[in-house]
N, C-alpha and C positions, 0 to 999 in steps of 0.2 A: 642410888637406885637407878638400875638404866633402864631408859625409855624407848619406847621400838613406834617409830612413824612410820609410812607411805611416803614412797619420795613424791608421791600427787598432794601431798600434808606439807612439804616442808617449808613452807612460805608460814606456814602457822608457826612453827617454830622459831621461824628466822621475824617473824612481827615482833616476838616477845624483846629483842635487844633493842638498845636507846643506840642512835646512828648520829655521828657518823659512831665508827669501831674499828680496833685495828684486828688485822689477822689475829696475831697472837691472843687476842680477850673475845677474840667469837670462838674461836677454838676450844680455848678452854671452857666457856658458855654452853659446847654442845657433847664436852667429852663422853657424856656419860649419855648420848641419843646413838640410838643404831635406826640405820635410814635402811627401809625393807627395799632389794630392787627386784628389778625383773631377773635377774641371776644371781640370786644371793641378800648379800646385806654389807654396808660396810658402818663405819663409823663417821658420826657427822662433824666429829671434833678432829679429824685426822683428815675429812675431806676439805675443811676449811683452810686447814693449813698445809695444804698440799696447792691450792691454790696460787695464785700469780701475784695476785693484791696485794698490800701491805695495810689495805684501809680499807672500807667500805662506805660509802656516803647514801647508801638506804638499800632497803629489803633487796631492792632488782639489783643493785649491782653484785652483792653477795650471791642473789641466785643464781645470777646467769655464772658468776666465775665456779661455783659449785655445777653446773649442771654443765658447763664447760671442760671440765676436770674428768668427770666421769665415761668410760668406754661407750660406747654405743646398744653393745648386749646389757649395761647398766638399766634401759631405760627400755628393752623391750624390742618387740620388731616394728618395724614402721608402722605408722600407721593405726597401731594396736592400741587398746587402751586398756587404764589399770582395772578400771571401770569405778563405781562410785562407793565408799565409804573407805 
């Protein structure tokens, strides 16, 4: 069953894994999560492993390489916010 988050939610997602993790087992962890953006949607299991890492050693490092990954129109226009819920 796929699950649709708020990329402003995905830290909720990424708490739920036991750290450290390698790329390949967060990936698979999130195959089936579609992450909402400000242009679209992509998949959370596909952004992970498009990533640079091989390992994750907790939440922040995973997110920053995920939030790293991603376009700029990904995340909105400056400034801007997703707003709350």
């Amino acid at each position: 069953m796929t699950r649709e988050v708020k990329l402003s939610r995905v830290d909720d997602e990424l708490e739920e894994l036991s750290y450290p993790i390698s790329r390949d087992d967060a990936a698979v962890e999130f195959e089936e999560v579609t992450v909402l953006l400000a242009d679209g949607e992509a998949n959370l299991g596909e952004l992970v492993s498009e990533t640079g890492s091989d390992s994750y050693r907790s939440v922040d490092d995973l997110k920053t390489e995920i939030h790293n990954s991603l376009p700029r129109e990904a995340v909105g226009e400056p400034y801007q916010s997703e707003g709350e819920g």
